[in-house]
C-alpha positions as CSV (number, residue, x, y, z in Angstrom):
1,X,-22.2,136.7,203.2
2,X,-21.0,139.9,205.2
3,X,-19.9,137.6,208.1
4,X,-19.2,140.9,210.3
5,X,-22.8,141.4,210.3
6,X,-24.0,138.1,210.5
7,X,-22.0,137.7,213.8
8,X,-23.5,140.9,215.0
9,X,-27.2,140.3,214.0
10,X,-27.2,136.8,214.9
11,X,-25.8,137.9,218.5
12,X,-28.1,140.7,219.1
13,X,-31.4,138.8,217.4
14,X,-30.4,135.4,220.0
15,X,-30.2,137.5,223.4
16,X,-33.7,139.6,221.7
17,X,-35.4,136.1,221.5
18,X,-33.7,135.0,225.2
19,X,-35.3,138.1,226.7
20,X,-38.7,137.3,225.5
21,X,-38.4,133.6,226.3
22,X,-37.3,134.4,229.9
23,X,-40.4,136.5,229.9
24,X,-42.7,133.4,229.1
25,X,-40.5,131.0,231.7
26,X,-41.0,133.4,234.2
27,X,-44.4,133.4,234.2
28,X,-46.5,131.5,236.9
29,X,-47.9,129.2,233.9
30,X,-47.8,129.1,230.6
31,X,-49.8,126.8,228.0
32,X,-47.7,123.6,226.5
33,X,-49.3,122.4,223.5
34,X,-48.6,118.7,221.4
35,X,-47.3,119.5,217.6
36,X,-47.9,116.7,214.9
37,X,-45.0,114.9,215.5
38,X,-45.5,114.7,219.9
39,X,-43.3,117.1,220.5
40,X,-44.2,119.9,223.2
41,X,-44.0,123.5,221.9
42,X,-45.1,127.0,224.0
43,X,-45.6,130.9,223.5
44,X,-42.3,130.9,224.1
45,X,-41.2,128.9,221.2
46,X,-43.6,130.5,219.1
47,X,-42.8,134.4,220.1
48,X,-39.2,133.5,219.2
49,X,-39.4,132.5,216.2
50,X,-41.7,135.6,215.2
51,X,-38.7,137.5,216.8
52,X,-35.6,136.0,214.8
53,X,-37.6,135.2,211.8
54,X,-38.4,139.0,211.3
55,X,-35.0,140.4,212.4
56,X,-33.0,137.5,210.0
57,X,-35.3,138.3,207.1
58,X,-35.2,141.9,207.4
59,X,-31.0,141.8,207.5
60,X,-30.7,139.1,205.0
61,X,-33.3,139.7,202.6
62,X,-33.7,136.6,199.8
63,X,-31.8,134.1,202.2
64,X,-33.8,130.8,202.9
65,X,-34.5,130.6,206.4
66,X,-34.7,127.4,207.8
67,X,-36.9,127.1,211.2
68,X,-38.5,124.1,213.2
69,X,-41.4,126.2,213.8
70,X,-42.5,126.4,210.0
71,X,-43.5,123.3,208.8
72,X,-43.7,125.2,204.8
73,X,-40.0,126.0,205.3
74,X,-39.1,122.4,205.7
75,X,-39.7,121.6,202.2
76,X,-37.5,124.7,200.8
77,X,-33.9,124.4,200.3
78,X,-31.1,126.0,199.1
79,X,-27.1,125.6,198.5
80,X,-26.7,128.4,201.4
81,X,-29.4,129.0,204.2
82,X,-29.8,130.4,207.7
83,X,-31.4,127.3,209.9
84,X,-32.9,128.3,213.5
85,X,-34.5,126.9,216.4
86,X,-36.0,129.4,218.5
87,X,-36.1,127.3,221.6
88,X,-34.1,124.0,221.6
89,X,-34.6,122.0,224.9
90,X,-38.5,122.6,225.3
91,X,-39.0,119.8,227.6
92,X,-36.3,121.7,230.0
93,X,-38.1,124.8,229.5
94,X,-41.1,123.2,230.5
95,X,-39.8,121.3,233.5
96,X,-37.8,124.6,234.1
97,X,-34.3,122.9,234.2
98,X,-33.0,125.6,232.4
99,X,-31.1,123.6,229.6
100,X,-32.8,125.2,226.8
101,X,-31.3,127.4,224.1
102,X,-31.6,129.5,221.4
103,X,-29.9,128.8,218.1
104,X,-29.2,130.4,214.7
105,X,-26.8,129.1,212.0
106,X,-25.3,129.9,208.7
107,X,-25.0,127.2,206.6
108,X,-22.6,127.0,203.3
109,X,-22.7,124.7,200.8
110,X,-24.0,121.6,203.3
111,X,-21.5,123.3,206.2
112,X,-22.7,125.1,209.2
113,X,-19.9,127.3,209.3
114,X,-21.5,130.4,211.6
115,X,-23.5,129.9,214.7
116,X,-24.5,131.3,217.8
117,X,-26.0,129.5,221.0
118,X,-27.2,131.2,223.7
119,X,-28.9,129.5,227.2
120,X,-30.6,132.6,229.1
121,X,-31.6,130.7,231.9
122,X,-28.0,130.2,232.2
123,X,-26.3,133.5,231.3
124,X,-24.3,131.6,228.4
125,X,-23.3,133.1,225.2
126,X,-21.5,131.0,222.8
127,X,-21.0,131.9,218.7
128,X,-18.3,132.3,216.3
129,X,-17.1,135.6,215.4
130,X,-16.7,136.7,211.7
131,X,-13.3,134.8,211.5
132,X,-14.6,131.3,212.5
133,X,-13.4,131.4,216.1
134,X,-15.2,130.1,218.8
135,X,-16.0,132.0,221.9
136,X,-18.1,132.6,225.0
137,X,-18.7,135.8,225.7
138,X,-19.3,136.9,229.8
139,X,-22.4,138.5,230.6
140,X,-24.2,140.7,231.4
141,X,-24.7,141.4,227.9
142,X,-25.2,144.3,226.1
143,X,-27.3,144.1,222.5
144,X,-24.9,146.5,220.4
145,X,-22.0,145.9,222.0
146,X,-20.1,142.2,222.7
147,X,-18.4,142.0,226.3
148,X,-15.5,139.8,227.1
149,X,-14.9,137.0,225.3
150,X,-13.3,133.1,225.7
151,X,-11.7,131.9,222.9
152,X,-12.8,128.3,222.6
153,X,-11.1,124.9,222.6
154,X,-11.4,121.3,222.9
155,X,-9.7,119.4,225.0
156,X,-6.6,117.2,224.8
157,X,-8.5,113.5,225.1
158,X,-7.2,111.0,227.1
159,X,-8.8,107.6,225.5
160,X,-8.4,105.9,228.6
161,X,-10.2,108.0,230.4
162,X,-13.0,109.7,228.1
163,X,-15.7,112.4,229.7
164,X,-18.9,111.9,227.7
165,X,-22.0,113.8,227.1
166,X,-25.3,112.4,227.0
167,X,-28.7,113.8,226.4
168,X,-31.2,114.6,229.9
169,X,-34.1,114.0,228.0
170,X,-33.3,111.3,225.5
171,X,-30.9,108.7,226.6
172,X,-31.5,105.5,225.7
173,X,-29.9,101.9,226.2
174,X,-28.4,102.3,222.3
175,X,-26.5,105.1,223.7
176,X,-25.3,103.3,226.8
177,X,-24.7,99.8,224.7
178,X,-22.3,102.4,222.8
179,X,-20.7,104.6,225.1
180,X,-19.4,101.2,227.2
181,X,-16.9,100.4,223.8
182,X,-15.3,103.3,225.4
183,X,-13.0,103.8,229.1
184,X,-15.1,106.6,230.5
185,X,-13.2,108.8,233.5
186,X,-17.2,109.7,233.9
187,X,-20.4,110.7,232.4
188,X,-22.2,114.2,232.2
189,X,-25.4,115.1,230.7
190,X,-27.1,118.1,229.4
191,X,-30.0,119.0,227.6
192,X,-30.4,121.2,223.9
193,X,-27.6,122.2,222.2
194,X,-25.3,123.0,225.4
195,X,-23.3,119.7,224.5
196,X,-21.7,120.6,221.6
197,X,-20.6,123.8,224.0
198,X,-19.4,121.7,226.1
199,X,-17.2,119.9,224.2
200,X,-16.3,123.6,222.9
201,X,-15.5,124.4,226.0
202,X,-12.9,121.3,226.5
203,X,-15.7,119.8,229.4
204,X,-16.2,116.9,227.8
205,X,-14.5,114.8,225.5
206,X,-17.8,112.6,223.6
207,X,-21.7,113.4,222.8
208,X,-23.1,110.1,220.8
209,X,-26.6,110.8,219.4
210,X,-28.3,107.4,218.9
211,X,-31.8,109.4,218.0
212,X,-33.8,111.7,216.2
213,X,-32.6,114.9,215.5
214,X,-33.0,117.6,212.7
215,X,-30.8,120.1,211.6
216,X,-32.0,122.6,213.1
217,X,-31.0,120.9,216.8
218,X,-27.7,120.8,215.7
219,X,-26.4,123.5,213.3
220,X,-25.5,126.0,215.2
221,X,-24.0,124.1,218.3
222,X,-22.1,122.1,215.6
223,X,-20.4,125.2,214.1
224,X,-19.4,126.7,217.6
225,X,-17.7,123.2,218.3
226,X,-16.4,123.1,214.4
227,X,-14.6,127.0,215.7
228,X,-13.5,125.4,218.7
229,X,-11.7,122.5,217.0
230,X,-13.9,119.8,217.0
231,X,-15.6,117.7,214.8
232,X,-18.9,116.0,214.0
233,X,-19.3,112.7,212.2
234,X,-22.2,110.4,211.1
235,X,-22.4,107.5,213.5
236,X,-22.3,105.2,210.3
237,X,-19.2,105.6,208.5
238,X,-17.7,108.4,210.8
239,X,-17.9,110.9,207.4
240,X,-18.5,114.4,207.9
241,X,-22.2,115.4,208.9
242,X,-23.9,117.7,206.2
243,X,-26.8,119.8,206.5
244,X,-29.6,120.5,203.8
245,X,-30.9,116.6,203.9
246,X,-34.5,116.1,202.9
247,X,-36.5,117.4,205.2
248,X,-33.7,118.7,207.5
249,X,-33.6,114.8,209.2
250,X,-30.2,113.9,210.7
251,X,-28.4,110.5,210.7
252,X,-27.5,109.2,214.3
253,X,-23.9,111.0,214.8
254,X,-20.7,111.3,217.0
255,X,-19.4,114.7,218.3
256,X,-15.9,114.7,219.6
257,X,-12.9,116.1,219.7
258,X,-10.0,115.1,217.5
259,X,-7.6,112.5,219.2
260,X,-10.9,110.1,220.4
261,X,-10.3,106.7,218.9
262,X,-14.1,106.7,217.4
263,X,-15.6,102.7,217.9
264,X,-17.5,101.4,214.9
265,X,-20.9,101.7,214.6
């Protein structure tokens, strides 16, 4: 993989796909349909996968491409593989809370090593340039041409006083039950993939997923936390998380930053 492109066409094809999401959540309605499994999907979702699918297929020609929005690509895999979800956080974008993203990954050999996540509602661009690094780039953003850019850390964790993520949409009391084995400073919460960027960001310290998630959720905000310095672990037996599962399913798992004195499951 030319990872000089892939930076550049995975950053150009996310803000495309932001633009014509922010076009759909702009709207004065828009239809929300039920998929098989419950969950709520929209144009939005819909138009950007069209989008990304076309622009990734058309750079990467023969690459598997992973996305939540085509059920036959579920069942395809591959050693190496590009995984997208057009439009993480739909129940934000529904309620218009703004936590919703858009995210493309490059996975190698069961790694997500290249990802990009960007939140239009929020003007934030995170990704990892062809090196690895993990940045956020300020806004307003041009599609050829990257502006400033963040490099990307974790923090420093204090075990005695953690800060901890949590999900807006799907906390539950297993989460809670777990995050108490821990001395929390205090609790933040956040919707899509935006936690992994927070712990990017050194914000927070802690995001336990006691749920259902697939692959796709997490790829790409596991790679920008991966070039920041962190890590993300199966809640089992703390091993490393891989992708390219059966049907793209995740394990519950534990992202953090090194230095966290991880409880047992």
């Amino acid at each position: 993989m030319d990872y000089h492109m892939l930076q550049d066409v995975m950053r150009r094809t996310a803000l495309l796909a932001g633009e014509r999401i922010m076009e759909v959540y702009g709207a004065d309605d828009f239809e929300v349909r039920a998929k098989s499994d419950s969950s709520p999907v929209t144009e939005a979702d819909e138009a950007a996968d069209a989008l990304i699918s076309a622009a990734l297929a058309e750079a990467f020609p023969g690459v598997l491409i992973v996305t939540e929005e085509q059920a036959a690509s579920h069942a395809l895999t591959a050693r190496d593989f590009l995984i997208v979800d057009p439009l993480d956080g739909t129940k934000e974008f529904v309620q218009r809370r703004g936590d919703f993203t858009v995210n493309i990954a490059w996975v190698e050999n069961g790694v997500p090593v290249r990802g990009v996540v960007y939140a239009p509602a929020k003007g934030r661009l995170f990704y990892t340039t062809s090196d690895g690094r993990a940045v956020e780039e300020t806004g307003p953003f041009d599609l050829d041409a990257a502006g400033p850019l963040t490099p990307l850390s974790v923090a420093a964790p204090d075990n005695d006083a953690l800060i901890v993520v949590a999900s807006k949409s799907h906390r539950d009391q297993a989460t809670d039950d777990y995050i108490a084995h821990y001395a929390v400073k205090y609790m933040t919460s956040a919707g899509s993939s935006l936690k992994f960027c927070l712990l990017a960001c050194g914000e927070a310290d802690l995001y336990p997923r006691l749920g259902r998630t697939m692959e796709w959720d997490t790829a790409a905000g596991h790679a920008v936390l991966t070039g920041a310095g962190g890590c993300v672990v199966r809640f089992d037996d703390h091993s490393p998380l891989t992708y390219g599962k059966p049907g793209y399913a995740n394990p519950f798992f534990i992202a953090h930053a090194p230095g966290v004195a991880l409880r047992p499951a």
